[in-house]
C-alpha positions in Angstrom: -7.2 22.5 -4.0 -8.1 22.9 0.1 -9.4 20.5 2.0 -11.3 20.8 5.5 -9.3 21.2 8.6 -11.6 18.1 10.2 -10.8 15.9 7.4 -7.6 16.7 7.6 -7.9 16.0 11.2 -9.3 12.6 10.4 -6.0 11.8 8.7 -3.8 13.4 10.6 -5.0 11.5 13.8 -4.1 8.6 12.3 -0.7 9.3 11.6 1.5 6.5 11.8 -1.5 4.9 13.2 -1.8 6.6 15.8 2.4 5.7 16.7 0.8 3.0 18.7 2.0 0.0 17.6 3.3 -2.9 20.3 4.6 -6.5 19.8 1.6 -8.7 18.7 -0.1 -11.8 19.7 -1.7 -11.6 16.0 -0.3 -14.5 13.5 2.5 -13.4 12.0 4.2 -14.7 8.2 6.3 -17.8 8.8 9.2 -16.4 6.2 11.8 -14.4 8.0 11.7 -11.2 6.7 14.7 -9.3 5.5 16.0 -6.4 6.3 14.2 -3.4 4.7 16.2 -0.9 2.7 16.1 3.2 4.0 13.2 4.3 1.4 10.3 5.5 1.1 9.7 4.7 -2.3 9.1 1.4 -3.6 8.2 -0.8 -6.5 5.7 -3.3 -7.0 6.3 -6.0 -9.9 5.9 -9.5 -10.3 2.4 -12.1 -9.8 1.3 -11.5 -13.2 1.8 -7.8 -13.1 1.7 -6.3 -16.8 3.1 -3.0 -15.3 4.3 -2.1 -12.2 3.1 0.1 -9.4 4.5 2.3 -6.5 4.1 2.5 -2.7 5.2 5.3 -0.8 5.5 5.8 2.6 4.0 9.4 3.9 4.3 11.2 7.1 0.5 13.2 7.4 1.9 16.3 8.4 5.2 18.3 8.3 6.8 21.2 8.5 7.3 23.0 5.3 11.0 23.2 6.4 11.2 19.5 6.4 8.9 18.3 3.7 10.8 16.7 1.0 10.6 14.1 -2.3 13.0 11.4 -2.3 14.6 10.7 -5.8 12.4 9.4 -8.0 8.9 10.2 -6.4 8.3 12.6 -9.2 8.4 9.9 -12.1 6.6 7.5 -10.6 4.0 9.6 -9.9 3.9 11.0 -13.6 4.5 7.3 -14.6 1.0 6.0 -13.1 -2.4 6.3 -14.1 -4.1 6.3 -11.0 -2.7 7.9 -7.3 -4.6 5.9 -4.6 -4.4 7.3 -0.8 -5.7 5.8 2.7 -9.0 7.5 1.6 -10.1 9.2 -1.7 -8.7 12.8 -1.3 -11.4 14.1 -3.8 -13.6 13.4 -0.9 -12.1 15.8 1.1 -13.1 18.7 -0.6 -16.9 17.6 -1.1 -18.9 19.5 1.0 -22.0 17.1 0.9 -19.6 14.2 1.9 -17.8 15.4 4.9 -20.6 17.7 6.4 -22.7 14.5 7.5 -19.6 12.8 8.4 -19.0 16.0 10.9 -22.1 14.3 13.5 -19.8 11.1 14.1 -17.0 13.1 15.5 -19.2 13.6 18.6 -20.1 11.1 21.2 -23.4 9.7 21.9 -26.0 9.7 24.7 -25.0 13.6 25.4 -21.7 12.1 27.3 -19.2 15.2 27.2 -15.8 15.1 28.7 -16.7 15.9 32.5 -18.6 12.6 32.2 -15.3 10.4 31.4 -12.7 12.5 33.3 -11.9 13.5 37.7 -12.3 16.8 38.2 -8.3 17.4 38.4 -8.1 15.7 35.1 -10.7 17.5 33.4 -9.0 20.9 34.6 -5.8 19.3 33.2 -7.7 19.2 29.6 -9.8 22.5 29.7 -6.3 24.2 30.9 -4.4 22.6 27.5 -6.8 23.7 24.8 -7.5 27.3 26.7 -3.5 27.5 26.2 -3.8 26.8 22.6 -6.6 28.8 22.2 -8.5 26.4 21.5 -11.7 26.5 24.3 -12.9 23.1 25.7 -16.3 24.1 25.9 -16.8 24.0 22.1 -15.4 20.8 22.0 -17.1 18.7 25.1 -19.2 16.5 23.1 -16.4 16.0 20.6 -14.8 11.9 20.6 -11.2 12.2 23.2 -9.4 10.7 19.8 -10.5 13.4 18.1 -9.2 16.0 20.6 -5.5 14.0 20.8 -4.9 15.3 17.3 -4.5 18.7 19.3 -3.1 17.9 22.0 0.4 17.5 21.5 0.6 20.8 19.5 2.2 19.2 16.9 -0.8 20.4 14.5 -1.6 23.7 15.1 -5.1 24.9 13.2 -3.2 28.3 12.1 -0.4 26.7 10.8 -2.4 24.2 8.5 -4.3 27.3 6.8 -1.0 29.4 6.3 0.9 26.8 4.7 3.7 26.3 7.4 3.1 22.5 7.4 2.3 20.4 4.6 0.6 17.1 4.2 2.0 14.9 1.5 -1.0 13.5 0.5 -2.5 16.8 -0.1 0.3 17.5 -2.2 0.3 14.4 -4.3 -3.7 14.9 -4.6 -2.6 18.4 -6.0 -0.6 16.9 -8.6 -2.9 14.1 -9.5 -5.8 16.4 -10.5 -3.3 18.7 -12.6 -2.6 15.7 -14.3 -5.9 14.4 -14.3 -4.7 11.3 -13.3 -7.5 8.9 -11.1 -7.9 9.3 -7.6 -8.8 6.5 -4.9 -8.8 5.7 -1.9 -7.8 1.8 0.0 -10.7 2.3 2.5 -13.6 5.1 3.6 -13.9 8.2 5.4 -16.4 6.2 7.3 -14.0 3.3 8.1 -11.5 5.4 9.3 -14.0 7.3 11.7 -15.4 4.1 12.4 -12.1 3.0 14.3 -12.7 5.4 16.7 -15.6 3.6 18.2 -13.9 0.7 18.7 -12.2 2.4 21.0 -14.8 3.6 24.6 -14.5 6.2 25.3 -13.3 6.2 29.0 -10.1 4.7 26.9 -9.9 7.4 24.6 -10.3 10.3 27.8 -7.3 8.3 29.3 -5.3 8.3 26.1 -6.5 12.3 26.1 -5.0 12.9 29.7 -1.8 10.7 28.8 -1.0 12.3 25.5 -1.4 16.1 27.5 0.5 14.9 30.2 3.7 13.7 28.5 3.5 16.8 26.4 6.6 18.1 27.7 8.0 15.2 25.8 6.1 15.2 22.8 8.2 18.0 21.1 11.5 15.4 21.0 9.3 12.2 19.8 8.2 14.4 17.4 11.5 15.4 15.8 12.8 12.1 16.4 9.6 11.1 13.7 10.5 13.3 11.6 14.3 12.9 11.3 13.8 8.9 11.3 11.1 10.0 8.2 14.0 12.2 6.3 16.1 9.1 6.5 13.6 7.3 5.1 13.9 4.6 7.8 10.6 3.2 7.9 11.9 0.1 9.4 12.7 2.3 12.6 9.8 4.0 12.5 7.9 0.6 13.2 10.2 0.2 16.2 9.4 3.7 17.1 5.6 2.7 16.8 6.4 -0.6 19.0 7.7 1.5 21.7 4.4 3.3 22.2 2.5 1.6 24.8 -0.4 4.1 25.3 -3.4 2.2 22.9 -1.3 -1.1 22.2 -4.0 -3.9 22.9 -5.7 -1.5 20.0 -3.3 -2.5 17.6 -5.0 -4.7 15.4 -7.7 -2.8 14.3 -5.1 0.4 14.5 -2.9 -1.2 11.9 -2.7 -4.5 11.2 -6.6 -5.3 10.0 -6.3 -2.3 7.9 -2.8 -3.4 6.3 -4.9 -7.1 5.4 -7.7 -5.0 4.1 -5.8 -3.2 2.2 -3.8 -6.2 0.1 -6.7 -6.9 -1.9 -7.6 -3.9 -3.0 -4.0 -3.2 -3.9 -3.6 -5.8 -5.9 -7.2 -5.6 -7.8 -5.9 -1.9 -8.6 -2.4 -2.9 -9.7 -3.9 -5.9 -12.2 -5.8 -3.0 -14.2 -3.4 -0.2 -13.8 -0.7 1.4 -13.1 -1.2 2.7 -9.7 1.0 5.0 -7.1 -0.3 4.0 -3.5 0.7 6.9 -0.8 0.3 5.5 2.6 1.5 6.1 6.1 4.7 5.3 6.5 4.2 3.7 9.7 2.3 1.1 7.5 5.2 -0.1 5.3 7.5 -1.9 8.2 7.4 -5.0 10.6 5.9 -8.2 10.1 2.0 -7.1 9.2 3.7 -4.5 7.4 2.2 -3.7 3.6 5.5 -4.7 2.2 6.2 -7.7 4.3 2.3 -8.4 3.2 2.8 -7.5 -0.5 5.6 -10.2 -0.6 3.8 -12.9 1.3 0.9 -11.9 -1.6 3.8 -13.3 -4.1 4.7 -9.5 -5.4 8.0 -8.7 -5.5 8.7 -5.1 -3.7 12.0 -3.3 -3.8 13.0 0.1 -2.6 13.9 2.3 -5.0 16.8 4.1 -3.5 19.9 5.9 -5.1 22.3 3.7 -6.2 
């Protein structure tokens, strides 16, 4: 099964939501919450459950070097009946879904990216993507978040098509659909584009600039992801999130709306099936975290780590 680079773009831009968390002035749960266990794996049980279900914490993209399946992840995927993602992967690969979504990837009224940017900064852009290979003047009417997934080089188009990095959530779709198991999704493509224009786009072009400026650095925050994700310490991947100032007044629509969103539809899955939910990691910890919300919901949600 092969999904389309920009869906996988859509996805992958949203990776650990964007790593944009910051401290919130959005109500938070009254119970203290404890300490969360190294895991990406947990278990759902409890509030009337007749079975329970399984949340996983992914990372959108990784090397092939790095990608890994925590003890465990294997059975709980054969275990469930239905394998629910962000969005419905089956989408991915429908031709007639994503090729009308491909018009809201650009911006309206004609603006392009010498509309939003100086002339310095716009030269600072168009000199990025020519460096990857990638040349701007394909890509002026395209949305600035859209163009961040690029930027930092951490996804490279090549690499995606020769299997160099993997996407855990295409994996898991993979294995669903050999198993003919269900597959759903928490929210739309739609929604998920949709976030975007919240966003203006003078922001976005900032956040564009910013992400291409610090570029030098992004190699290091991106390792530091990725060995905080093979520890399976999604509690400091939160904080990592937290210390990302660059869209924080954007954080509840980012992250914590779409954690809320997504408790209902969890549990109206979980009290007909058996389901195993694959989400982005940066999703699980802090406050608004789905576990933290899962609990407050009255389910009981332990990591299911090595003993």
């Amino acid at each position: 099964m092969r999904y389309s680079l920009f869906a996988l773009s859509i996805i992958a831009s949203l990776l650990f939501s964007c790593k944009s968390a910051k401290d919130s002035v959005q109500e938070m749960p009254t119970k203290k919450q404890e300490p969360l266990a190294n895991s990406l794996l947990w278990e759902i049980s409890g509030n009337g459950l007749a079975e329970s279900s399984y949340l996983f914490g992914t990372i959108h993209i990784i090397n092939k070097e790095d990608y890994f399946l925590p003890e465990g992840t294997l059975s709980a995927i054969d275990q469930s009946s239905d394998v629910v993602f962000e969005i419905d992967m089956t989408e991915m690969n429908d031709i007639s879904k994503v090729m009308p979504l491909m018009q809201k990837a650009f911006m309206e009224n004609d603006l392009t990216l010498k509309d939003l940017l100086s002339e310095e900064e716009y030269a600072l852009v168009n000199d990025h993507f020519q460096g990857m290979g990638l040349p701007l003047m394909f890509m002026e009417r395209i949305k600035p978040m859209f163009l961040t997934v690029f930027a930092s080089g951490d996804i490279n188009p090549g690499d995606l098509q020769s299997g160099e990095v993997k996407s855990y959530e295409m994996e898991f779709a993979e294995m669903a659909q050999e198993s003919n198991k269900t597959i759903g999704g928490l929210e739309t493509i739609e929604y998920q584009i949709s976030i975007f224009d919240s966003i203006p786009y003078t922001e976005q072009a900032q956040m564009l600039v910013e992400s291409i400026q610090s570029s030098d650095l992004g190699d290091d925050q991106f390792k530091e992801l990725v060995d905080l994700y093979k520890q399976q310490n999604v509690a400091q991947l939160y904080e990592m999130m937290k210390g990302d100032e660059s869209i924080n007044e954007h954080e509840d629509v980012l992250l914590i709306q779409r954690n809320k969103n997504w408790i209902p539809v969890m549990s109206e899955r979980m009290a007909s099936t058996k389901t195993f939910f694959a989400v982005g990691a940066g999703h699980l910890g802090g406050p608004m975290g789905v576990i933290n919300l899962l609990q407050e919901a009255g389910y009981t949600v332990k990591p299911m780590v090595k003993s």
